[in-house]
MDTraj code that builds the backbone (N, CA, C; nanometers):
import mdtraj as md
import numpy as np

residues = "UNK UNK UNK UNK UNK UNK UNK UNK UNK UNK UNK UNK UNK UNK UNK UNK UNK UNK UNK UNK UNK UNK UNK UNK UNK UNK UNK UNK UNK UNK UNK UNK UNK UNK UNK UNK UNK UNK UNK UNK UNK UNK UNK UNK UNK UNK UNK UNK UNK UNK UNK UNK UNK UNK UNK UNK UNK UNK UNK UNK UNK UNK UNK UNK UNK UNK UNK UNK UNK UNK UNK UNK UNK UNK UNK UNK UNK UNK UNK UNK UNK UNK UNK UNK UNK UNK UNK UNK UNK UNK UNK UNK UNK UNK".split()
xyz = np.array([
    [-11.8756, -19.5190, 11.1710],
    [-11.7943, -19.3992, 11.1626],
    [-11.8735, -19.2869, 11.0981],
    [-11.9187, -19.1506, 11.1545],
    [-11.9564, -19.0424, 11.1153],
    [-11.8709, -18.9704, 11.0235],
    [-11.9066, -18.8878, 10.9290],
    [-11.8568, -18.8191, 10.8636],
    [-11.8672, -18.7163, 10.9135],
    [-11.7733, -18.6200, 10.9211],
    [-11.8134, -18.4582, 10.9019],
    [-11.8222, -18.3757, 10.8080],
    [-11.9478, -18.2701, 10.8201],
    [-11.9844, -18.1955, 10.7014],
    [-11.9111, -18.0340, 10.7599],
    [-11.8749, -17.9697, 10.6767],
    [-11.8522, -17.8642, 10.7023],
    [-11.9078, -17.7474, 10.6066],
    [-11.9459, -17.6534, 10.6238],
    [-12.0138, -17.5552, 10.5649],
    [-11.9165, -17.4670, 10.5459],
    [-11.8975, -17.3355, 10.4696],
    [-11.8358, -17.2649, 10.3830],
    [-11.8021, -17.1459, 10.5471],
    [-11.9705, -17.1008, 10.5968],
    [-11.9464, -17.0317, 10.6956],
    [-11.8682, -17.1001, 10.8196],
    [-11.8786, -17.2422, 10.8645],
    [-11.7663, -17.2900, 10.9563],
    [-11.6736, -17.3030, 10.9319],
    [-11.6374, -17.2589, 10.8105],
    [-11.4976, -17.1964, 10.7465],
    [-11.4122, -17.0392, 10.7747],
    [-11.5717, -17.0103, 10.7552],
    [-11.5039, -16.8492, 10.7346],
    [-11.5029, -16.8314, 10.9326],
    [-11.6204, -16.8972, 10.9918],
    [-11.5775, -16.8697, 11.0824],
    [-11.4380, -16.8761, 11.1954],
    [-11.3403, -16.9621, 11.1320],
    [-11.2278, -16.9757, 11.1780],
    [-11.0953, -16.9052, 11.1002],
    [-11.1644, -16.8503, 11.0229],
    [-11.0534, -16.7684, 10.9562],
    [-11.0352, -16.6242, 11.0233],
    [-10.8818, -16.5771, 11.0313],
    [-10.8930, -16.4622, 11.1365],
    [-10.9899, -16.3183, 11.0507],
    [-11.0322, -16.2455, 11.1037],
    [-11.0740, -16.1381, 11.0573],
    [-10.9763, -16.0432, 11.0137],
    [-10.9593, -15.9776, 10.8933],
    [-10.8894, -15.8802, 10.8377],
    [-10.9304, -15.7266, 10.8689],
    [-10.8531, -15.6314, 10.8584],
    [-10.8961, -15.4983, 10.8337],
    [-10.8665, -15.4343, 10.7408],
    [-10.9205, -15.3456, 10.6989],
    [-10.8956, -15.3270, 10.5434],
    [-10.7105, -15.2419, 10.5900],
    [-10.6973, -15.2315, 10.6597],
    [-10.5220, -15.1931, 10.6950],
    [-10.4683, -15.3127, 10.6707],
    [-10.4983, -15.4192, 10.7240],
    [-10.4123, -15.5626, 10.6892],
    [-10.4119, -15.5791, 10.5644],
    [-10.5351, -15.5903, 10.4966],
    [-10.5592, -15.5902, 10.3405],
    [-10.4671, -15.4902, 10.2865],
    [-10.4797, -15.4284, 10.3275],
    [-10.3832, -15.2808, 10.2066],
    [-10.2112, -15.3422, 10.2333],
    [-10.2033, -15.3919, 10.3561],
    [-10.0697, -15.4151, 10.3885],
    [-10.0110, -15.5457, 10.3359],
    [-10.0759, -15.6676, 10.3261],
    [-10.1291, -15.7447, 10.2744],
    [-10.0765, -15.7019, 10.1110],
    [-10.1548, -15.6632, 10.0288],
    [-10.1579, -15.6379, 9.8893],
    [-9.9871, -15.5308, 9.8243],
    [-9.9280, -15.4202, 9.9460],
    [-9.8516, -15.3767, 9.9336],
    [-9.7087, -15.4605, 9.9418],
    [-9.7307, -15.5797, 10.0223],
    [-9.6129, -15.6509, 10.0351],
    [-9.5910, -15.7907, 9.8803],
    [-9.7118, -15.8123, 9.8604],
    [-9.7547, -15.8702, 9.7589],
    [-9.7283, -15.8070, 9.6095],
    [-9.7172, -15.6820, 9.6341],
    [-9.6909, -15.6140, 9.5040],
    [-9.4959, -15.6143, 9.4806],
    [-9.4808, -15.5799, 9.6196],
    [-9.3049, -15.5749, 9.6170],
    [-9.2525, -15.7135, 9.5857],
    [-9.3109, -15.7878, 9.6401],
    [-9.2566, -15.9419, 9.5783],
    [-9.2665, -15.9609, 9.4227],
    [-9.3656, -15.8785, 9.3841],
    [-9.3542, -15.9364, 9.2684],
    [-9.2436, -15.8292, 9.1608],
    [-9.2416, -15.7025, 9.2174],
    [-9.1394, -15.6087, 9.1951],
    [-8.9675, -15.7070, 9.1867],
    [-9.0052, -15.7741, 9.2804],
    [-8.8755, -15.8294, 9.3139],
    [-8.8555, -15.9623, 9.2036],
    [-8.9364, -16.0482, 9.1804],
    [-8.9318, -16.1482, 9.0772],
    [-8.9200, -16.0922, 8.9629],
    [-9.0219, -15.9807, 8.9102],
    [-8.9621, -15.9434, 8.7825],
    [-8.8381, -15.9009, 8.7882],
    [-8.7663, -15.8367, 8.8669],
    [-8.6733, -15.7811, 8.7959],
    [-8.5207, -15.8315, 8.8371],
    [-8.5878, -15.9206, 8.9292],
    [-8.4736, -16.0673, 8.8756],
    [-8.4392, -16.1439, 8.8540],
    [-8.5768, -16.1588, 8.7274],
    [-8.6308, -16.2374, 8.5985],
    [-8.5266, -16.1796, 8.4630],
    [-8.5926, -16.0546, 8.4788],
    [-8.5155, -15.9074, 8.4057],
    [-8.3426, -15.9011, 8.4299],
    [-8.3027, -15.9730, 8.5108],
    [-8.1484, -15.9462, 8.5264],
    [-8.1570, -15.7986, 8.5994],
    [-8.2625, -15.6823, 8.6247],
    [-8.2120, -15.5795, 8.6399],
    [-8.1651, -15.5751, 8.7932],
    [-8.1524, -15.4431, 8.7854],
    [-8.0266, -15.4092, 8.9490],
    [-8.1457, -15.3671, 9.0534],
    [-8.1281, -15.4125, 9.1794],
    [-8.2714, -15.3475, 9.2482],
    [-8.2136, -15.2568, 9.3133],
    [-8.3401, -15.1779, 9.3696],
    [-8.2604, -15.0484, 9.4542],
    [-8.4028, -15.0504, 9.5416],
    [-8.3724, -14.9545, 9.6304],
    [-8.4817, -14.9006, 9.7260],
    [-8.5670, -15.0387, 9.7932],
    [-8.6730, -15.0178, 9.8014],
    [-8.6995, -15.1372, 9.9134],
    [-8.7228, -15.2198, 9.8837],
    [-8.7310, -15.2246, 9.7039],
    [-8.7221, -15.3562, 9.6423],
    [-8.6264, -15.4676, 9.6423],
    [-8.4629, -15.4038, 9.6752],
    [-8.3382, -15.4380, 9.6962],
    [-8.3204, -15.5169, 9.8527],
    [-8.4200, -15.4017, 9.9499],
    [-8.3899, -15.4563, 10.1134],
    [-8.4824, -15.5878, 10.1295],
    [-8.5743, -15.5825, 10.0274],
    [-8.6947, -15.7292, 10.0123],
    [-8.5746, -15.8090, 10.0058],
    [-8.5514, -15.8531, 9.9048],
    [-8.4464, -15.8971, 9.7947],
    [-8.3660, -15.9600, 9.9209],
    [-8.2513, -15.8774, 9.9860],
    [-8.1776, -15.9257, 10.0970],
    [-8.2246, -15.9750, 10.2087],
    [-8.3118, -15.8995, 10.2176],
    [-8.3433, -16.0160, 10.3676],
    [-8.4149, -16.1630, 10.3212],
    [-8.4441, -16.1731, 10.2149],
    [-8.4695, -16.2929, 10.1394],
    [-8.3925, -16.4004, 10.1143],
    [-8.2521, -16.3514, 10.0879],
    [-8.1186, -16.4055, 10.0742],
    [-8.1063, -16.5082, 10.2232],
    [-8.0366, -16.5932, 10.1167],
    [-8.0015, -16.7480, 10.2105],
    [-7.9130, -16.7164, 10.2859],
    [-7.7874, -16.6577, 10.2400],
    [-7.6464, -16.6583, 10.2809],
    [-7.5877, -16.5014, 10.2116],
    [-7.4949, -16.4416, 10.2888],
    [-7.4365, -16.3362, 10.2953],
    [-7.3597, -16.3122, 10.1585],
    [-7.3286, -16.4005, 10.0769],
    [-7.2384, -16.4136, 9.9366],
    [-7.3523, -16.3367, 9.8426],
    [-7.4660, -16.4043, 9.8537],
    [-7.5861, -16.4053, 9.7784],
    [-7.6365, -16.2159, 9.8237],
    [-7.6662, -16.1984, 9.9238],
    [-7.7105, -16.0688, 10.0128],
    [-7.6129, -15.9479, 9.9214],
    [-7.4693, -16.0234, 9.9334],
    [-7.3712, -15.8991, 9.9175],
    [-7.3619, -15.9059, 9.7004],
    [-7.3502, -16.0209, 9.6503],
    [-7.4434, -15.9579, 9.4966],
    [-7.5492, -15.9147, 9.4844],
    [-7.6735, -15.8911, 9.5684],
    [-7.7619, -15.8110, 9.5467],
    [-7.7445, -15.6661, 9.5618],
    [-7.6511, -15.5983, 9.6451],
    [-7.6141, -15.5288, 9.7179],
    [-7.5219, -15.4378, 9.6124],
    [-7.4496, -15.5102, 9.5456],
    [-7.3693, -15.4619, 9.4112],
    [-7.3693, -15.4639, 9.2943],
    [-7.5032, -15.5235, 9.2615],
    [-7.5985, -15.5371, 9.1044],
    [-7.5189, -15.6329, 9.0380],
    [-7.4873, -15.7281, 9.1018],
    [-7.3718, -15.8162, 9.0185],
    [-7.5130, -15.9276, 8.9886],
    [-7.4752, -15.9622, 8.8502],
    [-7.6091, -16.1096, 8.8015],
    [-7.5865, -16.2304, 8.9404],
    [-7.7122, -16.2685, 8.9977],
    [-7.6995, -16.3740, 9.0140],
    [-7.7559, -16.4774, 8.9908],
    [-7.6972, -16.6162, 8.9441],
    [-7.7103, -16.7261, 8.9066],
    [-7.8889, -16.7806, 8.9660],
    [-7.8708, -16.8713, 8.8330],
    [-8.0567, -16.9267, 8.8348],
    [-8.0917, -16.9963, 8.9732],
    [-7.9651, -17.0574, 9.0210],
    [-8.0382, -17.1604, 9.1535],
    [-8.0450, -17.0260, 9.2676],
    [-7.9608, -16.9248, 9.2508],
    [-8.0118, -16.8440, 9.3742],
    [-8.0942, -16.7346, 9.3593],
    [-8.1743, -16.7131, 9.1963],
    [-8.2526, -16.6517, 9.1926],
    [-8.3597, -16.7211, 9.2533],
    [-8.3730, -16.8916, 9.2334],
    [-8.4641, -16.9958, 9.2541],
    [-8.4983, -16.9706, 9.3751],
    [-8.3778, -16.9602, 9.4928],
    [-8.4043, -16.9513, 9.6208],
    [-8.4727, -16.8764, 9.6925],
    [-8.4811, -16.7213, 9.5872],
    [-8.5264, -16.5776, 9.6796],
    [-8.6524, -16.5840, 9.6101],
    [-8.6944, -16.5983, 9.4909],
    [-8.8097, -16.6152, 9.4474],
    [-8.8955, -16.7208, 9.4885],
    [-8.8485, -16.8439, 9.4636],
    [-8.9367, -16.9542, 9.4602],
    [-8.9519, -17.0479, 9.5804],
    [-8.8527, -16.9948, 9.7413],
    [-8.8208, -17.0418, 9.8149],
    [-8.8769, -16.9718, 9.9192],
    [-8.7915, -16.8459, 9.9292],
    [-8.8247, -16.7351, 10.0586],
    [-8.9432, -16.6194, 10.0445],
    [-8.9175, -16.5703, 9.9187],
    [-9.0625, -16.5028, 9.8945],
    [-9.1722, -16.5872, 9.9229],
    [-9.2081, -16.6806, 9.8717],
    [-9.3421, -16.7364, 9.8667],
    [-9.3479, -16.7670, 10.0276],
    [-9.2524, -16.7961, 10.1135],
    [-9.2518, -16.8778, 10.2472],
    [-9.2846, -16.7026, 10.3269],
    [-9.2296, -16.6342, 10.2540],
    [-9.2546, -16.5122, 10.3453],
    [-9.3838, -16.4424, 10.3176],
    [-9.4804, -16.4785, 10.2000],
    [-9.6028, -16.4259, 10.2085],
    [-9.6844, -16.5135, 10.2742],
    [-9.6381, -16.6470, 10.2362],
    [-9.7671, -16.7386, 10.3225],
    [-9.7056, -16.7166, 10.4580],
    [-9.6134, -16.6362, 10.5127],
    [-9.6525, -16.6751, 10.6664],
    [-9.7195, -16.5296, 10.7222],
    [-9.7653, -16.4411, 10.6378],
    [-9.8157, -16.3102, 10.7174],
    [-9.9464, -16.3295, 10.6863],
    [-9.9593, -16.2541, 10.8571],
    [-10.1382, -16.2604, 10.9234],
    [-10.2204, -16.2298, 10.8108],
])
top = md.Topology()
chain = top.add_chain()
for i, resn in enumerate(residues, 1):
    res = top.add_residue(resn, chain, resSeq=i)
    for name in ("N", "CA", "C"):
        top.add_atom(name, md.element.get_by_symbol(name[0]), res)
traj = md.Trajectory(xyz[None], top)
């Protein structure tokens, strides 16, 4: 049985190529996520597109519609938008 060796560049060579537009876009969506964990870490109220992150993140419409009205929500469904859908929604962009 052969082993295979792989080198760092037959690495990079299968990785897609970026543009520094993806990168910037990339790093801008990365920043709002984290806009979004702090500050409902913070208990605070979101607004602007930190808020529309926030909802389309949301599991279920109960959850969507307390974000929507700055009402606290509970640790397992902060768990969900942070530690569930955010992270699933950065690892899946190009």
């Amino acid at each position: 049985m052969g082993r295979f060796k792989f080198t760092k560049s037959d690495f990079d060579a299968l990785r897609p190529k970026r543009t520094p537009e993806d990168n910037a876009e990339r790093k801008r969506f990365a920043t709002l996520c984290g806009h979004v964990s702090r500050r409902l870490k913070n208990d605070e109220r979101l607004t602007g597109n930190v808020l529309d992150l926030a909802v389309s993140a949301a599991f279920d419409e109960k959850t969507a519609d307390k974000l929507r009205n700055g009402e606290p929500l509970s640790d397992y469904e902060k768990h969900l938008i942070v530690d569930v859908a955010l992270l699933h929604m950065r690892l899946g962009q190009p």
